[in-house]
VEXRO-856228 format. One record per atom (N, C-alpha, C): residue in one letter; y, x, z. Coordinates in steps of 0.05 Angstrom, whole numbers, padded with zeros to 5 digits, always signed. Last residue first. Layout:
N
aYXZ ...
// end
This chain:
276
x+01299-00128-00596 x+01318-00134-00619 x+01337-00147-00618 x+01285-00083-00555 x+01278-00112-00561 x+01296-00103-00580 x+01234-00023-00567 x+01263-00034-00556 x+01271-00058-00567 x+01167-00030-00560 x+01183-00012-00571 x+01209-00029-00559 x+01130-00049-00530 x+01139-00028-00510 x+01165-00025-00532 x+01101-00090-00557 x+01101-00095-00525 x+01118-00065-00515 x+01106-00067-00595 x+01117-00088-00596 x+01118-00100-00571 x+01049-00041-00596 x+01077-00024-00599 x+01095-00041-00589 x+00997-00057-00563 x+01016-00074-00580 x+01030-00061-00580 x+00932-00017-00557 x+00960-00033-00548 x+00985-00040-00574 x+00860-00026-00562 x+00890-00031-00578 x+00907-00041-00562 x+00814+00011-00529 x+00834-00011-00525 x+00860-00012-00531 x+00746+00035-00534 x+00771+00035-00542 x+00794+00016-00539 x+00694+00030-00518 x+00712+00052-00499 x+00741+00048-00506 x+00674+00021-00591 x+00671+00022-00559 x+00683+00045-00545 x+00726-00005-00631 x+00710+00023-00625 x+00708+00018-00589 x+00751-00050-00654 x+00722-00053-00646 x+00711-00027-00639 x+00809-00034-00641 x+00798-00057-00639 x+00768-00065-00631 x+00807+00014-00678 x+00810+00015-00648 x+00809-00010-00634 x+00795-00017-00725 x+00776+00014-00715 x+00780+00005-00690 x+00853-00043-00733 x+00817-00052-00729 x+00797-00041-00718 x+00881-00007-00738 x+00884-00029-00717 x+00853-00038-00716 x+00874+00022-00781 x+00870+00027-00755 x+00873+00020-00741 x+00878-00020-00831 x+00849-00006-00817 x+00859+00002-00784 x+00926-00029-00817 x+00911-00054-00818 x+00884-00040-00811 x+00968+00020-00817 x+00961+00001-00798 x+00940-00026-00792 x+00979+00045-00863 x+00942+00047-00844 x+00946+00029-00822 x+01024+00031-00876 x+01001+00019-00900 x+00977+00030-00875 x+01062+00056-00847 x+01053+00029-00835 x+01030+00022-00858 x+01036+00123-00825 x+01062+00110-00839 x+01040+00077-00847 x+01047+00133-00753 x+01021+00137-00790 x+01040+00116-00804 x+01026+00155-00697 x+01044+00145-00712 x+01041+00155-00741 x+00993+00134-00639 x+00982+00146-00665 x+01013+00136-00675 x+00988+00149-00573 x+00999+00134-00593 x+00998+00149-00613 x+00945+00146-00517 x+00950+00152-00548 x+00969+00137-00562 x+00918+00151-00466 x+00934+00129-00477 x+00945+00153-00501 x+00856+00174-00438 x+00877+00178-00456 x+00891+00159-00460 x+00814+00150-00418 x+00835+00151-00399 x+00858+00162-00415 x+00768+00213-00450 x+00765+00176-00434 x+00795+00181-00412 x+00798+00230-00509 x+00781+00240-00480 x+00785+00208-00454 x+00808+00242-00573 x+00810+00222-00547 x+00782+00237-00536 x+00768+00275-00618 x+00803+00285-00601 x+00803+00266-00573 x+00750+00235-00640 x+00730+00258-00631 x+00748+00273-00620 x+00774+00191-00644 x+00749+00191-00634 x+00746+00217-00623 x+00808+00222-00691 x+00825+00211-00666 x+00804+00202-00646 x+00777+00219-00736 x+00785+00250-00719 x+00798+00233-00695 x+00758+00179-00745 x+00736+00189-00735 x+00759+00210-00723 x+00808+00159-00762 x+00802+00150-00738 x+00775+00161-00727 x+00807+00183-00814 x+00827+00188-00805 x+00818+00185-00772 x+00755+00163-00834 x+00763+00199-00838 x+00785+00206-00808 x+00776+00116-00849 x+00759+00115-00833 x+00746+00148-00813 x+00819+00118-00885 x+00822+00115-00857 x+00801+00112-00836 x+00778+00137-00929 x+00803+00157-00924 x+00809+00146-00893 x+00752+00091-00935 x+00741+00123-00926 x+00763+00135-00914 x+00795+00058-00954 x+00776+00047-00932 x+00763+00084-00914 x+00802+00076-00997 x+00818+00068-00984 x+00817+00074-00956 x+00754+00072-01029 x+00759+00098-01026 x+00787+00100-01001 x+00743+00019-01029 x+00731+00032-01012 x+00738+00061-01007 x+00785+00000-01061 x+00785-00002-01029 x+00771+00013-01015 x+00768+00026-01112 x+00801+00045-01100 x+00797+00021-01063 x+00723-00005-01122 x+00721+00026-01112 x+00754+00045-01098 x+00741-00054-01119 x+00730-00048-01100 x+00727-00022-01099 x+00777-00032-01175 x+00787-00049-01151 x+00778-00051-01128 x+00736-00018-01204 x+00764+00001-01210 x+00774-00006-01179 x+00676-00025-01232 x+00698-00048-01212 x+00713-00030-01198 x+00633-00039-01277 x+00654-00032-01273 x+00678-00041-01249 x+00598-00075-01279 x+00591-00048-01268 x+00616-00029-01263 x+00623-00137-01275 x+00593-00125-01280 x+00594-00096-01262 x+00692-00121-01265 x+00678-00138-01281 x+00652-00121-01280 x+00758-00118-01238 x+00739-00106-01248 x+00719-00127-01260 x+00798-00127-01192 x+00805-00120-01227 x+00778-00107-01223 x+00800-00160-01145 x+00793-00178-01176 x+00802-00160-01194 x+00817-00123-01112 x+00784-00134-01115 x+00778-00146-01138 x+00869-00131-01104 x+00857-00116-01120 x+00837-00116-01128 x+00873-00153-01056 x+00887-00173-01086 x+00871-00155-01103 x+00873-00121-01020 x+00848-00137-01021 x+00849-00154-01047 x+00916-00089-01027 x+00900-00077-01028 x+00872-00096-01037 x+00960-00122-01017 x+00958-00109-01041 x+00928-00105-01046 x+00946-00142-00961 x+00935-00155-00989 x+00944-00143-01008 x+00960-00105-00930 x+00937-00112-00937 x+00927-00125-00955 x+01009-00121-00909 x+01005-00100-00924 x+00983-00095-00939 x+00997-00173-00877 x+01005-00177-00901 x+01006-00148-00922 x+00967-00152-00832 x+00949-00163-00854 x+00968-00170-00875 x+01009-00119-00809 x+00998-00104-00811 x+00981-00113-00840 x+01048-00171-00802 x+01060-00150-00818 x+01037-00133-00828 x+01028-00190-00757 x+01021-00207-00779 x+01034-00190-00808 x+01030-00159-00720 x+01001-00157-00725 x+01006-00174-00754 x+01091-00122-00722 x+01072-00150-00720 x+01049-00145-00730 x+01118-00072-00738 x+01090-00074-00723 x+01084-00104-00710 x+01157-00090-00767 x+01139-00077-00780 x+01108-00082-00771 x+01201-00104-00723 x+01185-00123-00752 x+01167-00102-00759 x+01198-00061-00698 x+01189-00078-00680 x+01178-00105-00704 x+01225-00027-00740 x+01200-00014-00721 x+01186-00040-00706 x+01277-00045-00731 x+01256-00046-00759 x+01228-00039-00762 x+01294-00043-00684 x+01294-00064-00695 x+01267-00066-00726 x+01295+00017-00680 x+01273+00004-00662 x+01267-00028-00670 x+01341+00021-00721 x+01312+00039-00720 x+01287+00018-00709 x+01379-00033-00724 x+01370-00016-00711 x+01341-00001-00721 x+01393-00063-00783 x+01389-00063-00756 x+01382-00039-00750 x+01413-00060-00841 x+01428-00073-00815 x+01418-00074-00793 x+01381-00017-00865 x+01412-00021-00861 x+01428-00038-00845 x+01333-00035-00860 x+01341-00014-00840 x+01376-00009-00841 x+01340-00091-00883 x+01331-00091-00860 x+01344-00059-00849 x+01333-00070-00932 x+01355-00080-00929 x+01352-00082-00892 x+01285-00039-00945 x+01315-00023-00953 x+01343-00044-00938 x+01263-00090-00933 x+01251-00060-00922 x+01277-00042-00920 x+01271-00117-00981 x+01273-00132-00950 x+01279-00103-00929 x+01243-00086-01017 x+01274-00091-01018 x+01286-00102-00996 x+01191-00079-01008 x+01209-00055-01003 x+01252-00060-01006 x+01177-00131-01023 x+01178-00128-00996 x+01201-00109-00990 x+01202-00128-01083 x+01209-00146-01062 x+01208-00146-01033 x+01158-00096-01086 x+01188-00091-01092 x+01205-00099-01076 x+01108-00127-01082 x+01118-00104-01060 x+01142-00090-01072 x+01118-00171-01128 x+01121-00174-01094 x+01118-00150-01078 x+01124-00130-01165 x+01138-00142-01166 x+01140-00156-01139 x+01060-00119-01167 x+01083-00095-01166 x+01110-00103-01155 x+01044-00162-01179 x+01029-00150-01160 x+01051-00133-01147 x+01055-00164-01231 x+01072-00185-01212 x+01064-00172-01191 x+01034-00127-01261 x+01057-00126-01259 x+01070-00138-01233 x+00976-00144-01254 x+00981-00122-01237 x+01015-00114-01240 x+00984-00187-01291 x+00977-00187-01256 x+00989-00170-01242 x+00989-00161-01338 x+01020-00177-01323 x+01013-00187-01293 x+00953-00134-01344 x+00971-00120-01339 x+00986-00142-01326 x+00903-00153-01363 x+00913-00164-01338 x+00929-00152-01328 x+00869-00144-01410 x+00897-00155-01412 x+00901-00165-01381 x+00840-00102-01408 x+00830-00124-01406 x+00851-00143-01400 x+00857-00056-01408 x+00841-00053-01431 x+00841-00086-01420 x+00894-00050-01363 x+00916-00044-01392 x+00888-00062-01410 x+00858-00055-01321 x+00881-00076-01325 x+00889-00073-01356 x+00836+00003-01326 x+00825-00027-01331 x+00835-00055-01337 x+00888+00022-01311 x+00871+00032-01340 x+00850+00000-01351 x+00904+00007-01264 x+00912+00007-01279 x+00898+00007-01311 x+00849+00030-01237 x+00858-00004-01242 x+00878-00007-01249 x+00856+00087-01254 x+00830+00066-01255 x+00837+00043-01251 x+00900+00097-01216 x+00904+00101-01253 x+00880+00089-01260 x+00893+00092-01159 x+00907+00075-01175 x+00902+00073-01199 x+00847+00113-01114 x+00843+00116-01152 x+00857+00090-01167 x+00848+00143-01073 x+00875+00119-01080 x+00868+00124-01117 x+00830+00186-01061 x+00829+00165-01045 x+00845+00143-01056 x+00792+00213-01116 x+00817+00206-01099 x+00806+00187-01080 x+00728+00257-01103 x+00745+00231-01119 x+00769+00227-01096 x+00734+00326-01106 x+00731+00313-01094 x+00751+00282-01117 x+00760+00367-01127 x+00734+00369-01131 x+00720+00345-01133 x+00798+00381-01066 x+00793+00393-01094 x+00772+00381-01103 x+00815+00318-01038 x+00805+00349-01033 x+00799+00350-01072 x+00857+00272-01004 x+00850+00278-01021 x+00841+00316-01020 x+00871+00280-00937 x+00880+00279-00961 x+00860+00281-00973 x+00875+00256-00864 x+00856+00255-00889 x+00873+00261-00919 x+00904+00269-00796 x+00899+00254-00824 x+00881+00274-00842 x+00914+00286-00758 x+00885+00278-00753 x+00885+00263-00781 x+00937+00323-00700 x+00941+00318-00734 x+00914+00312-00746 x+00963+00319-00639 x+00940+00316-00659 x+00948+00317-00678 x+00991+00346-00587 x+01003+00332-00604 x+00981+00329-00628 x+00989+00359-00526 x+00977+00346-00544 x+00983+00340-00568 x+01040+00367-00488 x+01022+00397-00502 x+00997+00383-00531 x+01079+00338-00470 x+01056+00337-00474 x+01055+00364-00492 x+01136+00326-00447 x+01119+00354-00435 x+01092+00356-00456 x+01158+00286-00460 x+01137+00269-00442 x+01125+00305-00426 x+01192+00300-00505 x+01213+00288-00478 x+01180+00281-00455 x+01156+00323-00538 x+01176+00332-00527 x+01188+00330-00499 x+01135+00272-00551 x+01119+00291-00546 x+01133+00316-00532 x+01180+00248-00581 x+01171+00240-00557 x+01156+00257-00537 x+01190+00286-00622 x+01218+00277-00599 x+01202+00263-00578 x+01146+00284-00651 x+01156+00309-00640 x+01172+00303-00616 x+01144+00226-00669 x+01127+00237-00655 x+01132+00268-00636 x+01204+00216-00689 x+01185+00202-00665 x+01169+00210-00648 x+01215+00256-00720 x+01238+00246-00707 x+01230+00229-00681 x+01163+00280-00737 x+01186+00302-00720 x+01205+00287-00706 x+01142+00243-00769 x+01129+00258-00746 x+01144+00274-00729 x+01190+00230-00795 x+01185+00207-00782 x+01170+00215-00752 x+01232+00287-00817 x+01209+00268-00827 x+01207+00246-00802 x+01289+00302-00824 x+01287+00269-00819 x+01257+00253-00816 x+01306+00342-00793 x+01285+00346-00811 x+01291+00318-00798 x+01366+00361-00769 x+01363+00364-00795 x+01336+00367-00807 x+01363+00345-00708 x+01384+00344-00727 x+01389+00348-00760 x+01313+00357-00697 x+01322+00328-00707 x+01345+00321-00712 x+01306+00408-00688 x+01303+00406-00713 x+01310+00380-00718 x+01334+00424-00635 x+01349+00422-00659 x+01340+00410-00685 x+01294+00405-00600 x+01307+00387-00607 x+01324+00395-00624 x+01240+00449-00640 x+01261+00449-00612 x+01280+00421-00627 x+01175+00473-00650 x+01198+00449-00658 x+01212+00445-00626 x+01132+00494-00658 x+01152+00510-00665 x+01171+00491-00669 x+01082+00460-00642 x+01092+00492-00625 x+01123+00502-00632 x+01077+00440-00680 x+01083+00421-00656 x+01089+00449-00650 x+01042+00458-00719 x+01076+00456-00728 x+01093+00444-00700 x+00991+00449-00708 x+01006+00476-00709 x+01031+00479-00710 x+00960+00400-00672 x+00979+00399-00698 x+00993+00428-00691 x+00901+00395-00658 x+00922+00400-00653 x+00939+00400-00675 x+00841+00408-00671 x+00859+00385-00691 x+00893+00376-00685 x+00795+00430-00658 x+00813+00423-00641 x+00833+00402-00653 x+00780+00443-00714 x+00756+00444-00685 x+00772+00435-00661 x+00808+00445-00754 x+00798+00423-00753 x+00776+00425-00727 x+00862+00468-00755 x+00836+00476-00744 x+00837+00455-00732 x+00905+00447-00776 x+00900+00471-00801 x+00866+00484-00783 x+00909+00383-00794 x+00900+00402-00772 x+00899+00422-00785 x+00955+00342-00832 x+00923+00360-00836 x+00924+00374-00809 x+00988+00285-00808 x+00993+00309-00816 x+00959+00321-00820 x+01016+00231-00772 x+00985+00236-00809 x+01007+00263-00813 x+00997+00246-00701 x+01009+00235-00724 x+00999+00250-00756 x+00989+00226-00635 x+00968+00234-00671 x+00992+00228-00686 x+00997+00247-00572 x+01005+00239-00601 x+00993+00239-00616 x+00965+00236-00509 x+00976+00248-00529 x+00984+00238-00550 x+00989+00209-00463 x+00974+00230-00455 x+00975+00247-00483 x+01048+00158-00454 x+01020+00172-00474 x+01015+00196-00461 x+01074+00115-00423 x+01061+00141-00411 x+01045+00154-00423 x+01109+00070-00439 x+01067+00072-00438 x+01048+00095-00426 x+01146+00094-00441 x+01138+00069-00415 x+01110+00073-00422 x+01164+00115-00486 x+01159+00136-00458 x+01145+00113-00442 x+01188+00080-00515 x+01151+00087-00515 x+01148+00108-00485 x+01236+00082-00490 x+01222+00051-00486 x+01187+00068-00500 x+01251+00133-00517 x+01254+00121-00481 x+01237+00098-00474 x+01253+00123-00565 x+01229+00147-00551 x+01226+00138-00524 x+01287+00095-00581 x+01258+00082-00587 x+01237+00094-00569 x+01329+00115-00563 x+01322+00087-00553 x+01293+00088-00557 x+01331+00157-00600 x+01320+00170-00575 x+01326+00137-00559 x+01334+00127-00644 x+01320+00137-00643 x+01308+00140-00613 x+01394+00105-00632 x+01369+00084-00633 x+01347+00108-00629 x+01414+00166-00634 x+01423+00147-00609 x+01401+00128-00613 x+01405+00171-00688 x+01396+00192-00670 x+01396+00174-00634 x+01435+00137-00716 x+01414+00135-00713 x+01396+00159-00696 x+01485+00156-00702 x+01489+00131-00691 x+01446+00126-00688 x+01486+00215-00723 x+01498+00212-00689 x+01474+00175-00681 x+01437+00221-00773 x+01466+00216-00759 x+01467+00211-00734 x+01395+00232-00783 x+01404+00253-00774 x+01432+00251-00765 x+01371+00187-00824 x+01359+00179-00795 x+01377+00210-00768 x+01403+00158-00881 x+01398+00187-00859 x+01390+00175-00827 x+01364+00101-00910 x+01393+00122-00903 x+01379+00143-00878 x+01326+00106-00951 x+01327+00103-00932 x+01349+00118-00921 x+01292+00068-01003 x+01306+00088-00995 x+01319+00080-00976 x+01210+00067-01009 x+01237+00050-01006 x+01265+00076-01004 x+01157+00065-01058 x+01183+00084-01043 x+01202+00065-01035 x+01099+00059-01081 x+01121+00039-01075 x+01132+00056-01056 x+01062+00102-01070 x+01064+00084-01103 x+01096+00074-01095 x+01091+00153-01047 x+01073+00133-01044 x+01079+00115-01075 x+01132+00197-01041 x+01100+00204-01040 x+01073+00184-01050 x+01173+00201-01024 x+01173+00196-01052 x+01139+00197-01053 x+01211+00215-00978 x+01182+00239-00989 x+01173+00229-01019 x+01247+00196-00942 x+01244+00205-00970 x+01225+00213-00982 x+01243+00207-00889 x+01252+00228-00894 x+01255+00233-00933 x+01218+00165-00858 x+01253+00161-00854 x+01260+00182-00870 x+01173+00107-00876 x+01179+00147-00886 x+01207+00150-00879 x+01160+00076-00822 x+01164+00078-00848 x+01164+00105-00857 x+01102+00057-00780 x+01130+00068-00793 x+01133+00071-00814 x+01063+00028-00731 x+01067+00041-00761 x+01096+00047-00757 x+01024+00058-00678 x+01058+00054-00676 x+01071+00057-00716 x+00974+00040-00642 x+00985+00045-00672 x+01023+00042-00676 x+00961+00057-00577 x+00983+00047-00588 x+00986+00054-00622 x+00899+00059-00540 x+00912+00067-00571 x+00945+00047-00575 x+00867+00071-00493 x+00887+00065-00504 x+00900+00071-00518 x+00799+00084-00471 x+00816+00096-00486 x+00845+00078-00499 x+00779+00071-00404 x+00786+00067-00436 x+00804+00075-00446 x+00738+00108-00369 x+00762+00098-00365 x+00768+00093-00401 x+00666+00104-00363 x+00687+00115-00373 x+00714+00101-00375 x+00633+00057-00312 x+00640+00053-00336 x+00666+00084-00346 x+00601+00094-00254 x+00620+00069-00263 x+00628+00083-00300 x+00532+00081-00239 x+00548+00092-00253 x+00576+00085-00257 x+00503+00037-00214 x+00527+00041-00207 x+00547+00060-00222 x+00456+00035-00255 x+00477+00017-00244 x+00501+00023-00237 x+00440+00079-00240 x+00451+00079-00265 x+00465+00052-00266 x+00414+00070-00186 x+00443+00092-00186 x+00450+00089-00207 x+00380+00035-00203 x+00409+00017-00179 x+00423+00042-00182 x+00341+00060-00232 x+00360+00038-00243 x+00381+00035-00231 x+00318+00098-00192 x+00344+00109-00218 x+00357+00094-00226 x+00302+00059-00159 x+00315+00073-00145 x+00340+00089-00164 x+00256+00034-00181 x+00280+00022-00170 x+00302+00040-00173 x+00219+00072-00193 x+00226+00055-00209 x+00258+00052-00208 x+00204+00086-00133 x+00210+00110-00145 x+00227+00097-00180 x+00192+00036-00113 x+00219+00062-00106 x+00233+00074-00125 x+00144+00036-00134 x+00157+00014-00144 x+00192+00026-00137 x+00113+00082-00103 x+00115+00078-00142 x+00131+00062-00143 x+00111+00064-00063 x+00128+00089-00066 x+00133+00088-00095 x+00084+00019-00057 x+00116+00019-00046 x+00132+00042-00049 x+00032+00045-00063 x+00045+00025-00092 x+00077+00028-00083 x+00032+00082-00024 x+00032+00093-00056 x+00047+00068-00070 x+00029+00038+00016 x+00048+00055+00016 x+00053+00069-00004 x-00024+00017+00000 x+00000+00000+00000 x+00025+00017+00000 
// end
């Protein structure tokens, strides 16, 4: 009787301490989209964007930094390459004094540098995905274009064009009359994130049989941010609060990721950035 009472113990005994184990502290993600404040010209659709290096927008700026300061991030990500991808630190973070936000307008330096800055953090990540030698694009536009031209559905993909004009025209007009943190706080609606999104998912209808130009530029879409949030996975340490800042087209994947990634818990920018 005492053997069986020792065998049944001996059972018990690892379950009730793995029980108690307590749960890893969760990871808190703030997606913070944005725009390009520095021009870069980089994307299909460019908006233009007055100087973010003036006195008045320097003043919203360091508003925006003060009100994210409230979340208390542990570290930054912003879409830059890691030049060492075993740590993924960002290299350019070391060599940035508040002078440079007097004259580099990019978005990672005016937000992410300036906060990272004002918090002490030593963290600063670079955890984006480009296109590689060799390698298929991430954004195989000229394929659903090309397909479009051969199968007369250019004037789709015209109008297509024609409503994100229109957005970028709202976009151009908006930063002219409000505040930094104002245009920051429309952007990052959750309902902002799925309307960016339908470029992308409108696209699904250019193709046909074997050919399909439209699901392959999502999925190649899709990879690229999925690239992006494996590195911010493998960077976060349990109890981190994170704010990622990525220009606002990844905001629909990476809201999601961090949505359903176990351990993981999406915060609302919009709950911290400066009211309107």
């Amino acid at each position: 009787m005492l053997k069986l009472l020792a065998a049944v113990m001996a059972l018990v005994l690892p379950a009730a301490a793995l029980a108690q184990t307590p749960e890893p502290a969760p990871i808190e993600v703030m997606v913070l989209g944005t725009y390009h404040m520095g021009n870069p010209g980089q994307d299909l659709h460019n908006a233009r964007i007055d100087p973010v290096t003036t006195p008045a927008k320097q003043a919203e700026l360091e508003a925006v930094a003060e009100a994210l300061a409230r979340f208390r991030p542990t570290a930054i990500a912003v879409e830059q390459v890691a030049r060492n991808q075993s740590d993924m630190l960002d290299h350019r973070y070391s060599a940035f004094t508040p002078a440079d936000l007097l004259t580099n307008p990019d978005e990672r330096v005016q937000i992410g540098y300036r906060l990272a800055h004002r918090l002490g953090l030593e963290r600063v990540y670079a955890i984006d995905e480009q296109d590689r030698e060799g390698q298929p694009s991430y954004f195989p536009f000229e394929d659903v274009q090309s397909w479009a031209e051969a199968n007369g559905r250019s004037s789709v993909l015209g109008a297509m064009h024609e409503q994100v004009a229109t957005m970028i025209g709202e976009m151009e007009a908006r930063q002219q009359a409000d505040t930094v943190g104002g245009v920051l706080r429309w952007m990052n609606r959750p309902e902002s994130a799925a309307s960016d999104q339908t470029f992308y998912t409108a696209m699904l209808a250019f193709g046909a049989g074997d050919i399909q130009p439209g699901a392959t530029l999502n999925g190649r879409w899709y990879t690229r941010n999925a690239l992006i949030f494996a590195r911010l996975m493998q960077a976060a340490k349990p109890g981190d609060r994170i704010v990622v800042i990525y220009g606002s087209g990844h905001s629909y994947w990476l809201r999601q990721f961090v949505q359903t990634a176990p351990g993981f818990r999406l915060v609302e920018a919009n709950d911290y950035l400066p009211p309107a």
